[in-house]
Every structure is written in C-alpha cells, then in structure tokens.
KOLZA-489727 format. One record per residue (C-alpha): y, x, z; residue in one letter. Coordinates in steps of 0.1 Angstrom, whole numbers, padded with zeros to 4 digits, always signed. Last residue first. Layout:
BEGIN
YXZa/...
# end
This chain:
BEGIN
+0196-0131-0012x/+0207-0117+0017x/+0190-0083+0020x/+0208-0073-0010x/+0242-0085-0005x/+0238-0072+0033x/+0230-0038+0014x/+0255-0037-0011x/+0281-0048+0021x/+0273-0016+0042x/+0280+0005+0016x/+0244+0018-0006x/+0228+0053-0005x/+0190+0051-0016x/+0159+0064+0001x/+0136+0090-0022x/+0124+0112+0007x/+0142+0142-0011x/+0175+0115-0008x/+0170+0111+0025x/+0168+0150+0038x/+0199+0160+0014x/+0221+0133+0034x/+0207+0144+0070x/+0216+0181+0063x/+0247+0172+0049x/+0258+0153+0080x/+0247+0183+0105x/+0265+0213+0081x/+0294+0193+0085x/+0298+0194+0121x/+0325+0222+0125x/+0340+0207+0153x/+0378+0214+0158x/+0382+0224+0124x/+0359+0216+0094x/+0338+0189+0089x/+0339+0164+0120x/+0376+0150+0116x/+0363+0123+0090x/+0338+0108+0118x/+0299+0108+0113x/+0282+0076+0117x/+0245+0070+0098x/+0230+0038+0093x/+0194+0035+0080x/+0181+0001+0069x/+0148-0011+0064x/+0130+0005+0093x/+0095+0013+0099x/+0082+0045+0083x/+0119+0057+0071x/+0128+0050+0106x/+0102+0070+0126x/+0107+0100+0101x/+0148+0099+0102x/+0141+0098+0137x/+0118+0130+0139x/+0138+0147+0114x/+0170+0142+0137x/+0155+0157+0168x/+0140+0187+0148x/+0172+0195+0129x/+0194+0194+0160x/+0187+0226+0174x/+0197+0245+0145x/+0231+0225+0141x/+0236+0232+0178x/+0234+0206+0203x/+0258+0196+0230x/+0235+0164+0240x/+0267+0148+0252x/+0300+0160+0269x/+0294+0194+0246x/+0297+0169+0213x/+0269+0178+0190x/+0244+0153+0186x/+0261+0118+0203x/+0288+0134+0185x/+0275+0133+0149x/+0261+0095+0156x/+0228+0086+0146x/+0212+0050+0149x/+0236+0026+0137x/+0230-0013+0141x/+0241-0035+0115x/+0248-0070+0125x/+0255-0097+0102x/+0281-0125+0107x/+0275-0154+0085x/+0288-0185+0106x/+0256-0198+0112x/+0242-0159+0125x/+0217-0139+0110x/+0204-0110+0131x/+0210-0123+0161x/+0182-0145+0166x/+0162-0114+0158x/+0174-0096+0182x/+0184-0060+0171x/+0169-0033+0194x/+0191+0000+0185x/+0168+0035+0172x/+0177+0064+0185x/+0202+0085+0188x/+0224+0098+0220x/+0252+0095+0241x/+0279+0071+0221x/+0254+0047+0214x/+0245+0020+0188x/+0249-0013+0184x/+0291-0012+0169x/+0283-0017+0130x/+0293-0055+0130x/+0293-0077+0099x/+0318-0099+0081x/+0346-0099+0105x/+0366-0139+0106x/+0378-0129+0142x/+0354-0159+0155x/+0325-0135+0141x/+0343-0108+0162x/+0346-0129+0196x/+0311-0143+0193x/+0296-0105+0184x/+0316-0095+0215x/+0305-0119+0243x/+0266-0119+0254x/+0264-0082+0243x/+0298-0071+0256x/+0311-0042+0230x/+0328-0010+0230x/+0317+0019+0207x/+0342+0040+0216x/+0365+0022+0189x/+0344-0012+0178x/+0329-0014+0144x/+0341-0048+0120x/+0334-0053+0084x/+0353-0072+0065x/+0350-0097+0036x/+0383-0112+0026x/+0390-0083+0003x/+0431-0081-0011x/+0428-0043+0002x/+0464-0038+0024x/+0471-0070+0038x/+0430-0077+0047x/+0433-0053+0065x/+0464-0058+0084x/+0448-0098+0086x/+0417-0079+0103x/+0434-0063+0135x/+0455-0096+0138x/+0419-0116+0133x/+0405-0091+0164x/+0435-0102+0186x/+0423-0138+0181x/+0387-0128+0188x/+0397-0108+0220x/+0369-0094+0237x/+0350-0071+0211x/+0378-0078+0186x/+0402-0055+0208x/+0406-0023+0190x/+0388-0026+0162x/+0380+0002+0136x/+0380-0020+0102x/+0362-0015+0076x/+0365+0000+0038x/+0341+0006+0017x/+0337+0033-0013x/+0333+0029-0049x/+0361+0050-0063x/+0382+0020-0065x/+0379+0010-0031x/+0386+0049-0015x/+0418+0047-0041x/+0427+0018-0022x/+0426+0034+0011x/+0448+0060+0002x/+0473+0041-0012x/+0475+0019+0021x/+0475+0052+0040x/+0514+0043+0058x/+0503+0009+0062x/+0477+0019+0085x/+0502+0040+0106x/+0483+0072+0119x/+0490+0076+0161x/+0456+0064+0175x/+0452+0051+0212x/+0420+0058+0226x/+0439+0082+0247x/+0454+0057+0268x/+0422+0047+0284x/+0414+0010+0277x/+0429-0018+0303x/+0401-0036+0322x/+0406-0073+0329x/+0403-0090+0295x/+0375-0064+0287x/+0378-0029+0275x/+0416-0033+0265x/+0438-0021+0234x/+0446+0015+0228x/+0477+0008+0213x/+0503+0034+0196x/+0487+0024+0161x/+0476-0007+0151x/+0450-0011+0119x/+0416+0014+0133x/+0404+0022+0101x/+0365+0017+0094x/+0349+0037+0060x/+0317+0027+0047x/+0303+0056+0022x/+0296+0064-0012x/+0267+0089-0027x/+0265+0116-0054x/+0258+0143-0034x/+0285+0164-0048x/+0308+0132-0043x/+0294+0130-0009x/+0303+0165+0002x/+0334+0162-0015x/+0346+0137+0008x/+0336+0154+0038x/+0355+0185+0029x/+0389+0164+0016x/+0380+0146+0052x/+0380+0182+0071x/+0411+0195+0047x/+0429+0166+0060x/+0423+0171+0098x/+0424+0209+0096x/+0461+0207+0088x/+0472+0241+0068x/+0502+0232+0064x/+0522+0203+0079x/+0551+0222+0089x/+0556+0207+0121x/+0523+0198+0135x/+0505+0231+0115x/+0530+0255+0130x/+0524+0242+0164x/+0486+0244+0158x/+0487+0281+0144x/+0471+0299+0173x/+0446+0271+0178x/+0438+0277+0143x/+0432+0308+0138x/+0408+0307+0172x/+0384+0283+0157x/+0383+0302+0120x/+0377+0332+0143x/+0350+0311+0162x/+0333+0299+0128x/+0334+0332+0116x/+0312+0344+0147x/+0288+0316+0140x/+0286+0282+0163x/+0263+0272+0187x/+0255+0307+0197x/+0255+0296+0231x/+0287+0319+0239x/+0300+0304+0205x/+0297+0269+0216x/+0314+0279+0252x/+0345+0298+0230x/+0344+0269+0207x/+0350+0247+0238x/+0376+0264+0251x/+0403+0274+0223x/+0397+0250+0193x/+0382+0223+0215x/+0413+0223+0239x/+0439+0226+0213x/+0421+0197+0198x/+0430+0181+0230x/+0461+0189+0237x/+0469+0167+0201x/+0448+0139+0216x/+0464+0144+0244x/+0497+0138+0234x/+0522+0165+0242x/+0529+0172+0202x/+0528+0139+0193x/+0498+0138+0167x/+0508+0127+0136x/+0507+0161+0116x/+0475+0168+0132x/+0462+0145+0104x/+0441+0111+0098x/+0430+0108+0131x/+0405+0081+0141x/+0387+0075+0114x/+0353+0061+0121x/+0327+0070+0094x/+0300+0053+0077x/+0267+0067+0055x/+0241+0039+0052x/+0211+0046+0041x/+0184+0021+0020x/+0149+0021+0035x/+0118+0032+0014x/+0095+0010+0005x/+0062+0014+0016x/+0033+0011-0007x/+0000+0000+0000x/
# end
C-alpha cells in the first residue's frame, strides 16, 4: 500500500522588519545587542556557532548604532532577503503573518496585560508594497494577532488592516508568543472573521500538536493548523539551545513520525532567523531539502485547506 506523502507548510512570524525601527533604548533593540554580544559569545563557547559566525556576531554589535541611524548594513533585512532566497532557490512559497498595530502589545487574557516587549515597532501600512509583491510572487499573507485569542472584536480591527492592504477576505490568523485559551480563542478568532489558525503549537519544544477532531472543521469555516517545529523552540538558549548539528537527529525523527502518519507538516521559522542575531538558517534549509528528497510538496496554508476541503 502506498502512503501518500504529506504536504509542508513553511510559515514565518514577522516580528521585526528592520533594526532601523527599533527605538534605540527599546528592548527589543537592547536585546539584539544582547544576543550579538552575550549570547553568541555562550553559543560559541559551546561550539554552537563557527568562529566566523562570532566575528560576524561581534561586527555587528559594534556597528548597531550605525546601522539604526544610517540604515546600512541592517541584519534584519538582509536576514529576510536570505530567507527569501533560500526558498526561491528551493523553489517553494511560504505563509507569512504580520502583526497589523504597532506600539501595542495587546493583552494575555481580558485581565492580564501582555509584556511590553511584545510590542512591534514596523508600521503595516508602511510595507503594504511589500506585502503585495509577497501575493504576486505566490506567497501568503497572515495576520500576527495581538489580541484575537481573547478579544474577537479586537481580532476583526487586526484583520480589517489586513484585509485594507491585500483586497483577500480569507485570512489566516497565528497568535504572537503563541498565545491562546483552548476553550476561548478559536471562538474569539473565528468570530474575528480569521480563516484558519496556525497558533497549536509550542514555544519550548516540537512535536506533534493533538488536534480534536470536533475541532477540526468548524460551522463557521474556521480550520486549525497545528505547527510542529518552531526554529526557536530548537535553537533559542531559553529553550532546548541546540546547535544546528545537534538538531538534525531531533528533527529527522519528527519529520519521520509525521511523514509516516500526518497529512500536513507545518513549519515556523521567523524572518529575523537567517543571518544576524541567530544565524538559524542552516536549520530551515536543512528541514526544506529533507522534504523535498522524501517527495512531500510545498503548498501555503490556504492550497492546502483548499485541497483538503473539497
């Protein structure tokens, strides 16, 4: 008997856009002066990370006040130019979510006010271009919520800028941090008018999501995607602080499990991930040229609900 082989999904949060928008005293814009500096000095203590890695690392922090004002040399761009070369080389397309208000970190639950670095500083309308051109080359676009997981009619503001910018009505929704309720959120974000979901998954580590049947397929049309490998759950230091090398076995084994059993694949590696702070990109490739030699196909998040739909 044969198996077919699961379709992938490649998606990405974007949560910066450019160290050029960064505040300079913000700490997000500390904090890749922190990973630069420290953490790549831990990494390359472990041998995480190469010895050109490190000085690439070190460059960089050095020249982080001349990249925020001058805008040269920005690590943030050139690591999505990198990550979007890697799929055209590969010859795949990807799900992209934008998180739609800026300066506002919204709210874990109606009581519980989000920390304020999960604010983002890029203006959505400022990357409306930018978006569209992802559209026309083939490429999704989601949105990053900030409060659709408990808020259903601050989750429609969040998808009405969306919906502003790419004239599509059918959105897809993944909370930032991966917040959700699971008795509350997928109410609050089908009520929103989102298309799907893409937030089951976790922030520590991969696996494989348990997706309840009832849940699956909803009256008012709202799917749910779960997502099984997220770069940081792999590599961050606050997680399983992997190096590339490391990781290989722990992602083969999943890719293995899922390929036997699952009929979807979903993969989440952030924009900022390729080249400076992290230097993650040798992870994402790694999992992209191991699906296609197994024969599984590339589709957006929406070809594949299409598909499974009809």
């Amino acid at each position: 008997m044969t198996i077919d082989k699961p379709v992938v999904l490649l998606t990405h949060d974007i949560d910066i856009l450019s160290v050029s928008e960064l505040p300079f005293f913000s700490r997000t814009f500390m904090g890749l002066g922190y990973r630069l500096l420290i953490e790549n000095s831990l990494r390359f203590k472990k041998r995480n990370i190469t010895f050109g890695t490190y000085l690439k690392s070190l460059f960089y922090f050095f020249m982080l006040p001349y990249i925020k004002f001058s805008g040269r040399f920005d690590f943030i761009k050139s690591s999505t130019q990198s990550m979007m070369k890697l799929e055209d080389k590969h010859n795949v397309k990807s799900t992209w979510f934008f998180i739609t208000k800026d300066l506002h970190p919204g709210m874990l639950d109606k009581h519980t006010k989000a920390p304020t670095n999960r604010q983002t500083y890029y203006k959505i309308s400022e990357h409306s271009k930018f978006i569209n051109y992802l559209m026309k080359e083939g490429h999704e676009v989601g949105v990053h919520s900030l409060d659709a997981h408990w808020n259903f009619e601050l989750g429609k503001q969040e998808l009405d800028i969306m919906k502003d910018i790419t004239h599509q009505n059918d959105i897809g929704v993944r909370s930032h941090w991966l917040y959700f309720d699971k008795i509350s959120s997928y109410e609050n974000m089908a009520k929103s008018g989102f298309y799907y979901d893409c937030t089951l998954g976790w922030n520590h580590k991969i696996g494989i999501p348990y997706v309840s049947p009832d849940l699956n397929k909803s009256d008012s049309d709202f799917f749910i995607i779960p997502t099984h490998i997220q770069d940081g759950a792999l590599y961050d230091e606050c997680y399983l602080g992997m190096s590339f090398y490391e990781s290989k076995d722990h992602i083969i084994s999943l890719l293995d499990k899922l390929i036997e059993n699952n009929p979807v694949i979903t993969i989440l590696w952030h924009n900022n991930s390729f080249d400076a702070p992290r230097f993650w990109g040798d992870g994402y490739e790694f999992i992209i040229k191991y699906l296609k030699d197994k024969g599984c196909e590339f589709v957006t998040v929406k070809q594949y609900i299409a598909r499974n739909n009809k």
